[in-house]
C-alpha positions in Angstrom: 86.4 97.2 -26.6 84.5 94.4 -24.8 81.6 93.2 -26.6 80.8 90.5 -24.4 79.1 91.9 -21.0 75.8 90.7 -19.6 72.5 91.9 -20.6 72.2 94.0 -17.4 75.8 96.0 -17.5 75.2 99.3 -17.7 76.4 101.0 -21.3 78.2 103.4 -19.0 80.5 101.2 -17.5 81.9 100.2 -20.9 82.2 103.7 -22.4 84.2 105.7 -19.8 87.2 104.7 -18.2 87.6 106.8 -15.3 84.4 108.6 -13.3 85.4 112.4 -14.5 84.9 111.6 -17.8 81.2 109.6 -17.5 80.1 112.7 -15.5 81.0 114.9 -18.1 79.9 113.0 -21.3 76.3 111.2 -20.0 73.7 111.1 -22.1 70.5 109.5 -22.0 71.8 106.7 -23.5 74.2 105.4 -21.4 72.1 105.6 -18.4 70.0 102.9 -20.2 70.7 99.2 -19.8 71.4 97.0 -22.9 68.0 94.8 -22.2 66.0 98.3 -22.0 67.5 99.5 -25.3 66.4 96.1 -26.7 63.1 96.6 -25.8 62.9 99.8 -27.0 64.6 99.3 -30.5 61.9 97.2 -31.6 59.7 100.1 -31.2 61.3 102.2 -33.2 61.1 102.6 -37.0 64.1 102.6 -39.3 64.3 106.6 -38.9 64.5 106.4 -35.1 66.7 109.0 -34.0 69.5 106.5 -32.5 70.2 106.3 -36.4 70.2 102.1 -35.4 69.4 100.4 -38.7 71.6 97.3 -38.3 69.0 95.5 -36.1 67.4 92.4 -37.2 65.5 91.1 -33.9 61.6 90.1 -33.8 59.1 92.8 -34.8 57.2 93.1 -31.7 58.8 91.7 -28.3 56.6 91.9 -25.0 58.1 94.0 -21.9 57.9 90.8 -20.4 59.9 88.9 -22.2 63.8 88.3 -21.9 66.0 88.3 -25.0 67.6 85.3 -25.9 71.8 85.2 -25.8 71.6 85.7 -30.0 69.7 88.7 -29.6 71.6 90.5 -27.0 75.0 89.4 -28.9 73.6 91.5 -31.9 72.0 94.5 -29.8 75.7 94.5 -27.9 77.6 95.0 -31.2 75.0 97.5 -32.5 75.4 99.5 -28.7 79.0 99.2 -29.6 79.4 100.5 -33.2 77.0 103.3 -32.4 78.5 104.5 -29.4 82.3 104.1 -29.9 82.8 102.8 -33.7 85.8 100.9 -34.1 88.4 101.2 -36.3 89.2 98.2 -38.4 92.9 96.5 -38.1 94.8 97.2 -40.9 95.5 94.1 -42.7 99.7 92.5 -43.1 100.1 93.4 -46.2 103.4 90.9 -47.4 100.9 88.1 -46.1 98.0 89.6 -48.0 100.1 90.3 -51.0 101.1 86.9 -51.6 98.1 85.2 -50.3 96.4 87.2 -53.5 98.7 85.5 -55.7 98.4 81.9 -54.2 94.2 82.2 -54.3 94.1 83.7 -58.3 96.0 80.3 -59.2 93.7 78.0 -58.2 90.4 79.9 -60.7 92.9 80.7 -63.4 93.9 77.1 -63.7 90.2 76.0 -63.4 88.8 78.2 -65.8 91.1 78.8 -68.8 90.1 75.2 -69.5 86.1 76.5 -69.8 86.4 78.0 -73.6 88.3 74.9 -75.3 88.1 72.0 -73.1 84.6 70.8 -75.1 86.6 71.2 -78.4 89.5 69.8 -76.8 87.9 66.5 -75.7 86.0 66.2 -79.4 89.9 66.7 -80.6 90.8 63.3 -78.5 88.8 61.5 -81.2 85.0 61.5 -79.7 83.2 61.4 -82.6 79.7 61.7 -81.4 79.4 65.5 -80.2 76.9 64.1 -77.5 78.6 62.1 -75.9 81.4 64.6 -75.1 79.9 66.0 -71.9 80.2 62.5 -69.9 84.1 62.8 -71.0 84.6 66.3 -69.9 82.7 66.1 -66.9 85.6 63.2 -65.9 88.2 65.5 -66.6 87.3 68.0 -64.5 85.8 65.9 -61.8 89.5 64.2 -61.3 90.8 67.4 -59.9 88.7 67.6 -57.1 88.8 64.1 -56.8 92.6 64.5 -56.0 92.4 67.1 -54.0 89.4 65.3 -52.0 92.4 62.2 -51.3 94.8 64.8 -50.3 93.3 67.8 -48.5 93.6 66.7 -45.0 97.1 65.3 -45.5 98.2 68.7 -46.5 96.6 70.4 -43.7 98.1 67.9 -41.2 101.4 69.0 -42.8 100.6 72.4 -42.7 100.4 71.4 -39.1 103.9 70.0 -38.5 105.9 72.2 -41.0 104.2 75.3 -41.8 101.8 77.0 -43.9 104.4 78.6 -46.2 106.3 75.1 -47.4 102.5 74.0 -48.0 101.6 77.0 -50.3 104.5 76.4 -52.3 104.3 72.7 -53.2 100.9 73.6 -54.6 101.7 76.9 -56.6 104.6 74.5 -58.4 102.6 71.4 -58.6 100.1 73.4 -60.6 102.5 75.0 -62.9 104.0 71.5 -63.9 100.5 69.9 -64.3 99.1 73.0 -66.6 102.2 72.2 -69.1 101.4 68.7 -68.8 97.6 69.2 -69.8 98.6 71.3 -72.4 100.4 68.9 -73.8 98.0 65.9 -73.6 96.8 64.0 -76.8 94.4 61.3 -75.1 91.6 61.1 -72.8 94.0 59.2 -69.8 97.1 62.1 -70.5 94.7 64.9 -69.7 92.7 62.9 -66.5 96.1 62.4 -65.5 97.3 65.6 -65.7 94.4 67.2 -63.8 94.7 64.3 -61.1 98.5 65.4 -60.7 97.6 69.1 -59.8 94.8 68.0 -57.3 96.8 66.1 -55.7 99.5 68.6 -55.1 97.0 71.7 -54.4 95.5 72.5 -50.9 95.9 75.4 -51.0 92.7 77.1 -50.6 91.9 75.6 -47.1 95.6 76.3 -45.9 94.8 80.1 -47.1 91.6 80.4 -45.4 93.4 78.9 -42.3 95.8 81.7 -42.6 93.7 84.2 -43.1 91.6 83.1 -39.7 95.0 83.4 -37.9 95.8 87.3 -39.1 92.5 88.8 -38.5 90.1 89.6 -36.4 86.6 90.5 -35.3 87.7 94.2 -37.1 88.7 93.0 -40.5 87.6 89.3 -41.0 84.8 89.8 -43.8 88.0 92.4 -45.3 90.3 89.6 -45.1 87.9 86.8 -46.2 86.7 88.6 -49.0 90.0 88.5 -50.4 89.2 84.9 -51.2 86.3 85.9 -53.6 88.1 88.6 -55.0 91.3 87.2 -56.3 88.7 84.0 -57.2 86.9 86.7 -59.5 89.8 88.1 -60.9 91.4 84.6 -61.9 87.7 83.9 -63.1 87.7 87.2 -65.4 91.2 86.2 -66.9 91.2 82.3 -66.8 88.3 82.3 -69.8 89.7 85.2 -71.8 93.3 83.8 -71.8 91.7 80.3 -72.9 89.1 81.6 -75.1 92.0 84.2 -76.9 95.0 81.8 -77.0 93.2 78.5 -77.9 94.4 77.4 -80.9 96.6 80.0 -81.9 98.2 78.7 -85.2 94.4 79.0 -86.9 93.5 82.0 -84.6 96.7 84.3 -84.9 98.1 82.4 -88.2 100.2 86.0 -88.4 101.5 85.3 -85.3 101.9 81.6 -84.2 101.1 80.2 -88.2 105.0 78.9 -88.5 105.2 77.3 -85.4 105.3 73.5 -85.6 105.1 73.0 -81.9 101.7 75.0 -81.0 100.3 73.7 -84.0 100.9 70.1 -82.6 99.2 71.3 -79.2 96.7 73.5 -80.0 95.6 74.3 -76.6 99.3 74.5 -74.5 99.8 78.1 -75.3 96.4 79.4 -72.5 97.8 76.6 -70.3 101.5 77.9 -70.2 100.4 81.5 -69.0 98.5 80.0 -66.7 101.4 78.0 -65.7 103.4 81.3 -65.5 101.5 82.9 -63.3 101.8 79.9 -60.5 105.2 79.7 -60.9 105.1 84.3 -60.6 102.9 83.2 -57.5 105.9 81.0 -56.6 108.5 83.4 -56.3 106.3 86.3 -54.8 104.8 84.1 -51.6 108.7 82.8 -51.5 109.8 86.4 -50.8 106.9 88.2 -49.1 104.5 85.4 -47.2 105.6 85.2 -43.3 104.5 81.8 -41.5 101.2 82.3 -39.8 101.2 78.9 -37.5 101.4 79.6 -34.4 103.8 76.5 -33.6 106.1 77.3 -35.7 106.3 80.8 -35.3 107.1 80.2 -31.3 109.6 76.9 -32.1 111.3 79.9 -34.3 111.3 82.4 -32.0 112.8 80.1 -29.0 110.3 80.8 -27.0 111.4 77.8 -24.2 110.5 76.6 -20.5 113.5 75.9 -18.4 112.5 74.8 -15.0 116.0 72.7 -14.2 119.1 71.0 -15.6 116.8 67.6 -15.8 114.4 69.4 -18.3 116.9 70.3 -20.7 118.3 67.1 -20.6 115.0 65.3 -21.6 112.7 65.3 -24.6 110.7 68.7 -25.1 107.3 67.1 -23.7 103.6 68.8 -25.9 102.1 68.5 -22.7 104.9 70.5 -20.7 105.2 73.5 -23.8 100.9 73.8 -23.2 100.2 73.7 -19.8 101.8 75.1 -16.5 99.8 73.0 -14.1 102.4 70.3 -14.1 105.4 72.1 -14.2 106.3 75.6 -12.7 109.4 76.7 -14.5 110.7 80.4 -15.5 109.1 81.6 -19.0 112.0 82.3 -21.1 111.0 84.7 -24.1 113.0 86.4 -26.6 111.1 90.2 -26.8 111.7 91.8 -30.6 111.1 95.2 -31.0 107.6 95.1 -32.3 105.9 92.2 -31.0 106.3 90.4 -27.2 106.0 86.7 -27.7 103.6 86.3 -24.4 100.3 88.4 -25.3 101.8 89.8 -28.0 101.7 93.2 -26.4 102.8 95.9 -29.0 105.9 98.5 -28.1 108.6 97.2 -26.5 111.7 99.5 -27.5 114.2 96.9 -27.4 115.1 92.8 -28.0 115.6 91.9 -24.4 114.9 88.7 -22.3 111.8 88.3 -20.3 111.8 86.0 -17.8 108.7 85.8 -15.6 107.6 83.7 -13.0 104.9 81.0 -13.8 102.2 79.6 -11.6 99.6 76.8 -11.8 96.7 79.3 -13.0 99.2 80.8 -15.3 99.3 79.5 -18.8 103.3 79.2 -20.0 102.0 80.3 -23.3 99.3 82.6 -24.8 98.1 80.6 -27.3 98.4 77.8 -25.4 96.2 74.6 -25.6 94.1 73.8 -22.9 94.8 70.6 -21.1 91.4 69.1 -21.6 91.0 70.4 -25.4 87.8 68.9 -26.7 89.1 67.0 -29.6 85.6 66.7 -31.3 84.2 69.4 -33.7 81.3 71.6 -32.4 77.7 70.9 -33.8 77.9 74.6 -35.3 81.4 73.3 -37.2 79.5 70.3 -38.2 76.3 72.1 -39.5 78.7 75.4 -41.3 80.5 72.6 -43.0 77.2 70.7 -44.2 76.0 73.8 -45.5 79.3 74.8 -47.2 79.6 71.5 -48.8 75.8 71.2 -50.0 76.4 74.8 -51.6 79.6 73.8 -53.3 78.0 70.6 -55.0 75.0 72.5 -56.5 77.1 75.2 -57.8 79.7 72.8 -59.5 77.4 71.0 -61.4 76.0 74.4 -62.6 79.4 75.4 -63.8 79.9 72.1 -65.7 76.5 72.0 -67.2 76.5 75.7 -67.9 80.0 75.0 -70.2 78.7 72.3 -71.8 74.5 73.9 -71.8 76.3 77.2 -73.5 78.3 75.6 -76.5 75.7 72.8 -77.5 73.4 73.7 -80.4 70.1 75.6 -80.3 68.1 72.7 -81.7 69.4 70.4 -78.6 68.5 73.0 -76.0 71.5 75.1 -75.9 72.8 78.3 -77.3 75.7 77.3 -80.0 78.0 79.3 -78.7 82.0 79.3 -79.6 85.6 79.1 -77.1 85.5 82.7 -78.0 81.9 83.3 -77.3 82.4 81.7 -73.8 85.7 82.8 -72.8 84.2 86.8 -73.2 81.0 86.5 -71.1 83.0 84.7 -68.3 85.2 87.2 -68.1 82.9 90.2 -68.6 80.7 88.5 -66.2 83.5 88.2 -63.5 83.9 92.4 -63.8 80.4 92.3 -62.1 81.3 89.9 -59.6 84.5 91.8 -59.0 82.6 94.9 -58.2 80.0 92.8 -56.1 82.9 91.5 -53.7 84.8 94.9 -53.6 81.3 97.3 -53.5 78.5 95.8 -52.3 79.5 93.0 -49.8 81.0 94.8 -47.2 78.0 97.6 -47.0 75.6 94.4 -46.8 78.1 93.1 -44.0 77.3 95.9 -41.9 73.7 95.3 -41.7 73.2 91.6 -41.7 75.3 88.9 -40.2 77.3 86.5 -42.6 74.7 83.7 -41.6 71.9 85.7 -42.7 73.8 86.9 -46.1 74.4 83.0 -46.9 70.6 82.5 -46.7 69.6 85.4 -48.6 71.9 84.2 -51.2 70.3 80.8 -51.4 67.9 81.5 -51.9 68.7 84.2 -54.7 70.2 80.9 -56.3 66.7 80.0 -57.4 65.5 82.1 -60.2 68.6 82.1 -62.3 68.7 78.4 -62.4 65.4 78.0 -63.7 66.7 81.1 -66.4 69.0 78.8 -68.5 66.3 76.3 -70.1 64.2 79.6 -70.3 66.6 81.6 -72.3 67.7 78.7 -74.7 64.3 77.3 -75.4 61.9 80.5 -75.2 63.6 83.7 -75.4 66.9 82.2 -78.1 64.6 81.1 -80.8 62.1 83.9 -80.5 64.4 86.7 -80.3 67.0 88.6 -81.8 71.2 87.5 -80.9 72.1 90.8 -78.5 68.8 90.6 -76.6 69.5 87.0 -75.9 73.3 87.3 -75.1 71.9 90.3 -72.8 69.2 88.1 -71.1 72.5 85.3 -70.2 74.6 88.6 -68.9 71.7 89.9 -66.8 71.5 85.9 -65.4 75.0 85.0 -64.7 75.2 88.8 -62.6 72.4 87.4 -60.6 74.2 84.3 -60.2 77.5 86.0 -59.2 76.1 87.9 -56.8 74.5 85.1 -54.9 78.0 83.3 -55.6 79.5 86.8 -53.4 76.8 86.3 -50.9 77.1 82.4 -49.9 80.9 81.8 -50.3 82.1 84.9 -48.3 79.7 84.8 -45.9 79.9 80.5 -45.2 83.8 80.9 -45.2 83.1 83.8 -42.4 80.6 81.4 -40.6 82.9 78.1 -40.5 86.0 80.4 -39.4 83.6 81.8 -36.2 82.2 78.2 -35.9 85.5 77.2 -33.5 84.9 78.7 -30.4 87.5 80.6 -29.0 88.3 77.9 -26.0 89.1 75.8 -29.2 90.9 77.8 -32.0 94.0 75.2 -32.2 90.9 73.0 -34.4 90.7 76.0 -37.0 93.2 74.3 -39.1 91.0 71.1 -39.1 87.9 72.5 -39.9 88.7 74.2 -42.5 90.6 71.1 -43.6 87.5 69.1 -43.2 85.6 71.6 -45.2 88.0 72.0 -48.2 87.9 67.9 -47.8 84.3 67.7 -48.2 84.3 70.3 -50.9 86.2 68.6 -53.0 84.6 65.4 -52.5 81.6 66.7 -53.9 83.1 68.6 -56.5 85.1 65.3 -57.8 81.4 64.0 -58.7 79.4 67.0 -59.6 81.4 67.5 -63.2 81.0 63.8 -63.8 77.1 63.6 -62.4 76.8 66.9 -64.1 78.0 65.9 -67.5 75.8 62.5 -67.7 72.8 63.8 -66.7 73.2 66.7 -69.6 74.3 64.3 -72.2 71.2 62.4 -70.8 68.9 64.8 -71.2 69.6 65.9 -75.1 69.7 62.3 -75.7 66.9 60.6 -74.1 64.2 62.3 -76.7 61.5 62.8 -73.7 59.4 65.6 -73.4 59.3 68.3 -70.6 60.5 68.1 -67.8 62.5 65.1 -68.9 64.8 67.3 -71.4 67.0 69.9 -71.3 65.1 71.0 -68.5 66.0 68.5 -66.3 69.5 69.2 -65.0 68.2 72.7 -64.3 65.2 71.7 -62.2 67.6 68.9 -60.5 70.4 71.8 -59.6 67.2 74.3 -58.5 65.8 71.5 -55.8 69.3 71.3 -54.4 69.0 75.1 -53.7 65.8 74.8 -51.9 67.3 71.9 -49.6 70.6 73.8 -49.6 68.3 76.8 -48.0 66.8 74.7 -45.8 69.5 73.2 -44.2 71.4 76.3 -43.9 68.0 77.2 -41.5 69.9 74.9 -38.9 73.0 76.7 -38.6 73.5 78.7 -35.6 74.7 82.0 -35.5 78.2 81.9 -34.0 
């Protein structure tokens, strides 16, 4: 279905394909031109019989006034889906299989460290309980710090050898580094250790890459959305496993109370499960994952030009595989039985050998290059990516000062809570954001665009940032244990669900930020935006963790205390909001 005709092309002429059929199925509607049914939808109320609910153009529009491109690209979809809905491309499921497995390893590994890594750090020898958040927000921050150093490289790998090589260098470099951190009895083993697995995991921007190269218009909040739910699953079990298996010999003295070795590393049993599950991720995107770059999908194919003996002879030229204006050779394509190389029509009954005859306007390859590729990222790119990374800083500082805000005691502005504590309402909390991703997103999909979904969300941020000082210095010391622990539930599902709004919807808005003309830059973008990701997330722990241990220590008054961090993360979301006002839709 074409989704892209003028303002002034008859709905008609896109609904029936021969003239038999338009006589015999016209209706008043499609005798009505898209810019008259734009006019008219503002007029009518959400129970207008069209049943057109979707629409979020201005409230009142003059007859004399033309719609702008944005509004008649969101009319022409709504024209579309009401007229002829279209059914949704079912999803590769080997790719998405091990692509689930991949994405869960990345959160698990992140948040099993949550419940124990504040007792962990006071285990190094810190003696002043205070002072512990400036040494965990370092450990965490020299993940991302490693991954900021390496992102790009990996995606211009990704580039050269494949996404699949990529993937597994990171599932196994974080299985070796989890055993390594569990292991560590110093402050410079476990920065070390975390350092190790940034460096050898990209693999979150090389799965969003793959993921923009198997779907399409039909399925790509479906197939993003995978991101956020394998993230919420490997948040729901990454802080039970910690919070349950830290410190088993004292926990589980039954179980684990003989062995010398656990009781030597207290915290290595969470990590090793952890560390099984990358290497299970291993050997299931080893088996199942198929490679997604295009490059490397033709080069394996042997998909080749042959114009003379002198071509073969020479070296295989970038400029003659993209573009047929300099050479005009016979395309040479091995056919399988599902999939035709050129266009990738659908069909064919048998492998034969197509040979076709190419011409200057003819491009030797489909997903061919175009000579005069801009090399420079759009200004939507840019402003998508801005927006993506301001989001990611506030929220990582929120998830270091909410570890360190929820185990420091009552009398210093937090709650007192234990690993146990912790581990259980991260993981019950992740159930909620489970059933946010799987439920709720793609029925709020239908009605909004991704752009407008990422400001709501933003702005949804607010309130539950300014809950946390609330809850531990009002509602904690003046109420009873449950009603408290009910009040941090009820804020952290707010919180989640804004999480499901933003993330989705900004991954969906950066992938539709390349222009078609230019998808051979999809691999960079996101490359860029998992780059600039992790730069901010390799300072937010760290920024996040001194201005906490500031905060309890300074002995200032309002809003100088434990407010402070909170008020600091909530005027990032206001700026976060307003920037995100600049993004075009796309």
């Amino acid at each position: 279905m074409n989704s892209s005709f003028s303002p002034h092309t008859r709905v008609a002429d896109q609904t029936a394909t021969n003239p038999a059929e338009s006589e015999t199925n016209e209706s008043p509607i499609t005798r009505v031109t898209v810019t008259d049914l734009f006019l008219r939808m503002n007029s009518f109320t959400s129970t207008s019989t069209l049943g057109i609910e979707a629409f979020s153009g201005p409230a009142v529009l003059s007859t004399q006034q033309h719609p702008s491109e944005a509004d008649v690209r969101h009319t022409n979809a709504t024209v579309d889906a009401t007229v002829h809905p279209v059914q949704a491309t079912p999803l590769p499921v080997n790719i998405i299989t091990a692509l689930s497995f991949v994405i869960i390893c990345e959160p698990l590994s992140l948040t099993v460290l949550f419940p124990f890594i504040y007792f962990m750090v006071r285990d190094f020898g810190i003696s002043d309980d205070k002072e512990v958040g400036f040494y965990v927000g370092f450990i965490a921050s020299s993940f991302s710090l490693a991954q900021f150093c390496t992102s790009l490289c990996w995606g211009w790998i990704s580039e050269r050898t494949g996404r699949k090589p990529v993937l597994l260098m990171g599932l196994i470099g974080n299985a070796i580094s989890l055993l390594l951190f569990g292991q560590a009895h110093t402050l410079q083993a476990a920065i070390a250790s975390r350092m190790l697995c940034g460096m050898l995991n990209g693999n979150v921007g090389i799965c969003k890459c793959i993921i923009g190269e198997v779907t399409d218009s039909t399925n790509q909040s479906e197939g993003f959305s995978l991101i956020n739910i394998m993230w919420s699953l490997g948040t729901i079990f990454g802080p039970m496993i910690g919070g349950l298996l830290a410190n088993p010999v004292e926990t589980y003295p039954g179980l684990f109370g003989s062995c010398v070795f656990l009781k030597e590393n207290p915290y290595f049993l969470p990590c090793f499960v952890s560390a099984l599950v990358s290497f299970t991720g291993f050997m299931v995107t080893a088996l199942l994952l198929e490679e997604t770059n295009p490059n490397i999908k033709l080069g394996a194919r042997g998909v080749v030009a042959v114009d003379d003996e002198e071509q073969f002879s020479q070296p295989l030229n970038r400029e003659h595989c993209f573009s047929a204006a300099k050479l005009k050779p016979k395309l040479i394509s091995a056919v399988s039985t599902d999939e035709t190389v050129l266009g990738s029509s659908r069909g064919a009954s048998s492998s034969t050998l197509a040979i076709e005859d190419a011409t200057e306007s003819t491009p030797l390859l489909s997903t061919a290059r175009p000579e005069s590729r801009n090399s420079a990222l759009e200004a939507a790119s840019i402003l998508a990516i801005a927006g993506y990374t301001m989001l990611a800083f506030q929220t990582i500082i929120l998830d270091e000062v909410f570890n360190l805000w929820v185990v420091t005691p009552r009398e210093d502005g937090g709650l007192g809570y234990s690993s146990a504590d912790v581990g259980i309402s991260l993981s019950l909390i992740s159930f909620i954001a489970l059933y946010f991703q799987l439920r709720t997103y793609p029925f709020l999909v239908r009605f909004r665009t991704p752009l407008s979904l990422f400001r709501i969300g933003l702005a949804l941020y607010i309130p539950p940032y300014l809950m946390h000082p609330i809850i531990s210095g009002i509602i904690a010391p003046n109420c009873s244990t449950t009603f408290t622990y009910a009040c941090l539930i009820i804020n952290l599902a707010f919180l989640q669900f804004s999480n499901i709004l933003c993330f989705t919807s900004i991954f969906i808005v950066i992938n539709n930020s390349v222009s078609a003309s230019n998808k051979q830059q999809l691999s960079t973008v996101t490359g860029i935006a998992q780059t600039c990701a992790a730069f901010v997330r390799s300072i937010g722990p760290a920024l996040g963790g001194v201005l906490w241990a500031w905060s309890i220590t300074n002995g200032m008054a309002f809003p100088f205390n434990y407010w402070f961090v909170f008020l600091a993360i909530a005027g990032m979301g206001v700026a976060t909001w307003i920037q995100a006002q600049w993004i075009p839709e796309c």
